[in-house]
VOGU-3710 file (C-alpha; in Angstrom, 3 decimals, decimal comma):
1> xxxxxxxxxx> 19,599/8,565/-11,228  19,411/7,715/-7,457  16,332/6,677/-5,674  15,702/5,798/-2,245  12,802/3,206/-1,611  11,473/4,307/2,271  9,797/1,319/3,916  10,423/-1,259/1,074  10,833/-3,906/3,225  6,999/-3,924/3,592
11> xxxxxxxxxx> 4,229/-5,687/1,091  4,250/-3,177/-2,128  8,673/-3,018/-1,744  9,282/-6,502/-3,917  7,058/-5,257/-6,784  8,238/-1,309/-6,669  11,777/-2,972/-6,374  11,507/-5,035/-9,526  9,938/-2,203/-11,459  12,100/0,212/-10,693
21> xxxxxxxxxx> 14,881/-2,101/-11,684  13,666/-2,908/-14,825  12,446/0,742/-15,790  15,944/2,147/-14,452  18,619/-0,236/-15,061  21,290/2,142/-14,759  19,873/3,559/-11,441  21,729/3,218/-7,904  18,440/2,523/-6,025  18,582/2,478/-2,046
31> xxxxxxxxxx> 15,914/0,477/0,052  15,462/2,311/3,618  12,870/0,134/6,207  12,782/-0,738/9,802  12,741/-4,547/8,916  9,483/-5,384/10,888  8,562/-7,739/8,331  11,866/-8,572/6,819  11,580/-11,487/7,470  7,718/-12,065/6,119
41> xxxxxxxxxx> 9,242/-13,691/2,889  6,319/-15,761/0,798  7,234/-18,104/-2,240  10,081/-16,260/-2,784  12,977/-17,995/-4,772  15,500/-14,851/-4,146  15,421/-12,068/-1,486  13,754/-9,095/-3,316  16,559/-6,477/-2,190  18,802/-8,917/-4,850
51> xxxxxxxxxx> 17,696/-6,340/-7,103  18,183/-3,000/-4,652  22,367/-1,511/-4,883  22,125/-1,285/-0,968  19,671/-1,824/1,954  19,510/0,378/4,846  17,563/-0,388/7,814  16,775/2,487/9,779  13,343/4,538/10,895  11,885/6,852/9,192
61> xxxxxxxxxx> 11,123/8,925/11,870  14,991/9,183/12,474  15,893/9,017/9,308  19,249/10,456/8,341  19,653/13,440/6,427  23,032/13,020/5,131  21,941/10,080/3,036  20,011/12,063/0,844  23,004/13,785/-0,419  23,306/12,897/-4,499
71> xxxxxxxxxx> 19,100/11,695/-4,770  16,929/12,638/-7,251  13,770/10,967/-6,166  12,488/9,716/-2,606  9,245/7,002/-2,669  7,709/7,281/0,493  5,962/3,577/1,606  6,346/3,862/5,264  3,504/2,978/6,891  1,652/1,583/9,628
81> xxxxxxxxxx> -0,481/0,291/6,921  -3,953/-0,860/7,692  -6,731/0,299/10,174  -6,421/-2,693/13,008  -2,881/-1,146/13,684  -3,582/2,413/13,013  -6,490/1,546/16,195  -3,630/-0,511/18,323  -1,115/2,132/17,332  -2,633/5,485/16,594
91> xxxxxxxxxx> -0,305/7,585/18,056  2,617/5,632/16,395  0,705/5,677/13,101  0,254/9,880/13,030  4,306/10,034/13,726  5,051/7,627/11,117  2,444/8,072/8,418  1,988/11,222/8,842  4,580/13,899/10,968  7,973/11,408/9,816
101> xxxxxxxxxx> 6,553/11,679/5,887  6,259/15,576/6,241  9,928/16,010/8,105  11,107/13,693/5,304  10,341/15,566/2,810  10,767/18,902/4,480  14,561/17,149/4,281  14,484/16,260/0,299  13,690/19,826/-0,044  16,319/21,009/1,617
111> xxxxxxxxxx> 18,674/18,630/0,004  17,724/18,873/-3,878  15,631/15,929/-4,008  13,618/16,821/-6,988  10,923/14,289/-6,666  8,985/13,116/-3,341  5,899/10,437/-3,885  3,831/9,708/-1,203  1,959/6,611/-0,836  -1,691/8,178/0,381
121> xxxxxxxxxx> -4,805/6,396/0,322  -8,341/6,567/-1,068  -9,394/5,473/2,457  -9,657/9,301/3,099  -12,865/8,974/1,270  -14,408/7,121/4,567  -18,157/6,212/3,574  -19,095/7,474/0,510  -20,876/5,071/-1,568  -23,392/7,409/-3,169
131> xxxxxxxxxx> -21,146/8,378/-6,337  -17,597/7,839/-7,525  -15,490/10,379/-5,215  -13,485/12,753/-7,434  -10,082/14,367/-5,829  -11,881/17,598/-5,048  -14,941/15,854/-2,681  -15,151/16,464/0,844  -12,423/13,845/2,619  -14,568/11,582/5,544
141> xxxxxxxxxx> -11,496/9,774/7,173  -12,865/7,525/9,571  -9,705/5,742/10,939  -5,840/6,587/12,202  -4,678/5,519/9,182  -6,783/7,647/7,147  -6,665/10,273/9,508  -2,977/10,024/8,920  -3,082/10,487/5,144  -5,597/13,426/5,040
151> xxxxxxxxxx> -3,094/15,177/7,588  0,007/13,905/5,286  -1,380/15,775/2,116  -2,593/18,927/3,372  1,196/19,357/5,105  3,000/17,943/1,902  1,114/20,553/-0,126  2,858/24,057/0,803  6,414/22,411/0,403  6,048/21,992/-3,682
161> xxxxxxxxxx> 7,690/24,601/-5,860  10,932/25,569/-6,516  12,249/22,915/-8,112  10,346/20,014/-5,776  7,677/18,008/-7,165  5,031/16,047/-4,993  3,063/13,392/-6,048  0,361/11,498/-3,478  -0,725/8,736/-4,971  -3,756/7,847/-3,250
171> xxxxxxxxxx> -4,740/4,059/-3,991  -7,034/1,878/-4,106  -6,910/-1,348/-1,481  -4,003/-3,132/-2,726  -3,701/-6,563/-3,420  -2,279/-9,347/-5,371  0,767/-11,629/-4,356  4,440/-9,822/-3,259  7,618/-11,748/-2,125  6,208/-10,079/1,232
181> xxxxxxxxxx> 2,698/-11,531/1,196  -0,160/-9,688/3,174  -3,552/-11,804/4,091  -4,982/-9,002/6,069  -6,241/-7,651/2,782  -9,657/-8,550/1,380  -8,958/-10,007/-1,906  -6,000/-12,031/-0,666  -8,102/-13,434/3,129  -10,605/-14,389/0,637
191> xxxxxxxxxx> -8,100/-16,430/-1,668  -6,383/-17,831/1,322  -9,987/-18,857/3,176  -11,220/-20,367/0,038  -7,832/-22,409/-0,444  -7,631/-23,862/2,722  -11,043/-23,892/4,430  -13,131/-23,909/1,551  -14,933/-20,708/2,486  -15,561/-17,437/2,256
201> xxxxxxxxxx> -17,040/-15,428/5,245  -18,326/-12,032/4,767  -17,877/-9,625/8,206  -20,596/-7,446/6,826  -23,649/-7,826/4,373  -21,351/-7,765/1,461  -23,215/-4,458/0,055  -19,560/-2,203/0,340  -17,629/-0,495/-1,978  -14,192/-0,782/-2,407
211> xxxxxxxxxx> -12,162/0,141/-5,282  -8,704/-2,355/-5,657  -5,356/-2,213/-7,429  -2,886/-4,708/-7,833  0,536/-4,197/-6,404  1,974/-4,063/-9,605  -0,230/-1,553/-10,834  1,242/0,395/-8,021  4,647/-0,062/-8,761  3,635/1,492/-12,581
221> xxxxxxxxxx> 2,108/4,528/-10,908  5,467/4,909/-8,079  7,235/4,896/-11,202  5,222/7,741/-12,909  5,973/9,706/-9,825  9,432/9,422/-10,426  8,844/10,476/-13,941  6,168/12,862/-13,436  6,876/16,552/-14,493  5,312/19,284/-12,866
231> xxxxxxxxxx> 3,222/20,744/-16,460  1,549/17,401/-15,841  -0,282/17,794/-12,435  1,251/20,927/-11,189  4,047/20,794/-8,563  1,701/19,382/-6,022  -0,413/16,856/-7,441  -2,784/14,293/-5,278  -4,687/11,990/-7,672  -6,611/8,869/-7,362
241> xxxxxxxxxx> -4,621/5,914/-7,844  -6,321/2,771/-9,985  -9,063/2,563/-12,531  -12,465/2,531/-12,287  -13,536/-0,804/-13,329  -11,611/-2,059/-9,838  -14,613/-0,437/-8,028  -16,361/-3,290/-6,362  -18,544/-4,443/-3,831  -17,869/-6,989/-1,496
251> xxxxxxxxxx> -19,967/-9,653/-2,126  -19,296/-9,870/-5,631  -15,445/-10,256/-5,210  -15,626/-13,203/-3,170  -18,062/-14,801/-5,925  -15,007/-14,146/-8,505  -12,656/-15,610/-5,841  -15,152/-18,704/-5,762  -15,536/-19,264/-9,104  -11,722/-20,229/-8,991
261> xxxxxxxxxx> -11,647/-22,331/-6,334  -14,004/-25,503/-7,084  -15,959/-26,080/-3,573  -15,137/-22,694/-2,143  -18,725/-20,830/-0,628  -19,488/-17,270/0,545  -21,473/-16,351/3,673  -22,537/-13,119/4,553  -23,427/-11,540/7,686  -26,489/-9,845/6,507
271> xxxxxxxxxx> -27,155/-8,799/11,040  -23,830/-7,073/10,866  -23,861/-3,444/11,626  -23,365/-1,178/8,283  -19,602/-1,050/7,204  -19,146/2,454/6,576  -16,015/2,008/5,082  -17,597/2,068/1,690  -16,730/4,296/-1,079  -16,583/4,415/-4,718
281> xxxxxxxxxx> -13,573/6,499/-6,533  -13,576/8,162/-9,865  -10,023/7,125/-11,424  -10,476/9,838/-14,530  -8,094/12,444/-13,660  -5,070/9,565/-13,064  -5,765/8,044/-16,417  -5,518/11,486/-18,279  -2,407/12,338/-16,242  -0,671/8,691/-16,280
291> xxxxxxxxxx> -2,092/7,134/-19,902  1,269/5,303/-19,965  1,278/3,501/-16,591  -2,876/2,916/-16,416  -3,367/-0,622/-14,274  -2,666/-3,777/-16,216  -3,677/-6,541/-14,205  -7,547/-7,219/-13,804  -9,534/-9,088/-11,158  -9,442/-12,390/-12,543
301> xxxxxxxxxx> -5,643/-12,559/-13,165  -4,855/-11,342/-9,719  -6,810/-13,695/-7,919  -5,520/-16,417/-10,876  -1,775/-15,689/-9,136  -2,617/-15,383/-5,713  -4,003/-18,915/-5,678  -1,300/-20,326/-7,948  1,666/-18,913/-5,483  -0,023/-19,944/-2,670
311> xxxxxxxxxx> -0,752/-23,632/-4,134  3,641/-23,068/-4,984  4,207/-22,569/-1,626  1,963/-25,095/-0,033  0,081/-23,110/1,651  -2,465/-24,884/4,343  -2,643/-23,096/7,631  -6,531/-23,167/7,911  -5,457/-20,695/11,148  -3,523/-18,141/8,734
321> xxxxxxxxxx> -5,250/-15,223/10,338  -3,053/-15,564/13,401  0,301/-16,306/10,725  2,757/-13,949/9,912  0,947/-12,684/6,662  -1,048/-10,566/9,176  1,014/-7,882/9,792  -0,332/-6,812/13,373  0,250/-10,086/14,828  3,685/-9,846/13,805
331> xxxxxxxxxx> 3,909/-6,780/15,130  2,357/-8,328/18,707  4,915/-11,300/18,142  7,725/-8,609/17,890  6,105/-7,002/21,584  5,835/-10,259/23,584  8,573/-11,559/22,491  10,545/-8,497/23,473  11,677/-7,014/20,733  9,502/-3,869/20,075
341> xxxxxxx> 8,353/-1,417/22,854  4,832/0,030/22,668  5,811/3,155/20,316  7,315/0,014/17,879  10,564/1,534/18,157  13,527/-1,926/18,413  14,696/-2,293/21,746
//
């Protein structure tokens, strides 16, 4: 088997890298990323790419058609990946997230690539707190990035059949601790805060929904993509990606985050205008489809090795929300410093 990794240079690449290589030994497995964060690298003891049989670095929305000669399955993690850059970038996050995943595939197709999985999002869901949102509920995308997604599925959809499967995962919020740490993510800012300033602050009331999924979970389900036959799901399948006891609200994550960190407190912002990024998602259909790669890690556990590789790495910056573990100041870093025009192409 040969499978190319797209954009697994990123936060999710260490932990699909290490699954994949344990799940397919025998595999010649090919990471493809722009290197943005390359060179994000947190606690790790070995570069994660040890495990890849090449790296190419390259963009996606140039990305070269004659290397998917041989490939059996393409996992598309390209992204500009959370909503502050989607609103710096939105332009940059449709080509890449959206019209570059599309041409991509439109390639594998083309090419005999018999498996494409998409990394989508349960963002699409936008605010919809009043029930669970099942895969066939109205989509409310309220941001580029989710904008981007919604846009990536319904153009994905009409190139499955003959012999190409598509799988869009759409996920949860990830989080959890990667060899590429991310602390623009609200599990892991509220395991950093409570580390190194002993608190937790709440943007909002703390009354929104958000369902989460660790990034190893997510490596399982990249892996039952790969796997994935079309009699299970059809040849275009988009499914919710986690389980359902990860839906949570706000407020009551950062009181599990607390309750591991002795002297850690939680404020909320209770005069905060509503957070309409809130949504709960029904995970039913994924477990029937996937009973062999359901989550594994729960809440407790996850924030249990976020603190513990952060306390291995030393880990003190009380000002870590202008560090490199937030991806758009890197990304700002890269601009000023000359090395990334404004469409984030490398100059």
């Amino acid at each position: 088997m040969r499978i190319i990794i797209v954009g697994n240079l990123g936060y999710i690449g260490p932990s699909v890298s290490a699954r994949f290589r344990s799940s397919f030994p025998d595999a010649e497995i090919i990471g493809f990323d722009i290197g943005y964060f390359a060179h994000s690298l947190s606690n790790a003891a070995f570069l994660p790419e040890i495990r890849l049989n090449r790296q190419i670095f390259g963009d996606i929305r140039t990305f070269p058609e004659a290397l998917l000669e041989g490939v059996d399955a393409v996992v598309d993690l390209a992204a500009i990946s959370n909503d502050p850059m989607g609103n710096r970038f939105e332009e940059v996050t449709m080509d890449v997230n959206y019209r570059a995943a599309v041409r991509l595939a439109e390639m594998c197709k083309r090419n005999g690539v018999a498996k494409f999985v998409y990394a989508s999002s349960c963002s699409m869901y936008g605010e919809a707190s009043e029930y669970p949102k099942k895969e066939e509920d109205e989509l409310n995308p309220l941001t580029a990035y989710a904008r981007s997604k919604v846009a990536a599925e319904k153009d994905l959809e009409p190139l499955a059949g003959d012999g190409f499967t598509v799988t869009c995962l759409r996920f949860a919020t990830a989080c959890g601790f990667t060899g590429r740490l991310r602390l623009d993510l609200v599990l892991n800012d509220f395991v950093a805060g409570a580390l190194v300033n002993k608190e937790i602050g709440i943007l909002s009331d703390g009354t929104p929904w958000r369902p989460m999924i660790n990034t190893k979970d997510m490596a399982r389900a990249f892996e039952w993509g790969v796997l994935r036959d079309p009699d299970n799901g059809g040849e275009f399948l988009a499914v919710n990606t986690g389980c359902n006891e990860w839906n949570n609200q706000i407020k009551p994550l950062a009181d599990a985050v607390a309750a591991q960190i002795p002297g850690a407190s939680v404020s909320t912002n209770p005069d905060a205008p509503p957070d309409r990024r809130s949504y709960r998602v029904n995970f039913d259909r994924f477990k029937q489809l996937a009973p062999d790669h359901q989550p594994a890690w729960n809440l407790e556990d996850t924030i249990a090795d976020l603190k513990s590789n952060l306390e291995a790495m030393e880990f003190n910056d009380p000002d870590f929300r202008q560090s490199q573990f937030i991806r758009l100041k890197v990304l700002a870093r890269h601009m000023a410093e000359g090395r990334l025009n404004e469409k984030l192409e490398w100059i």
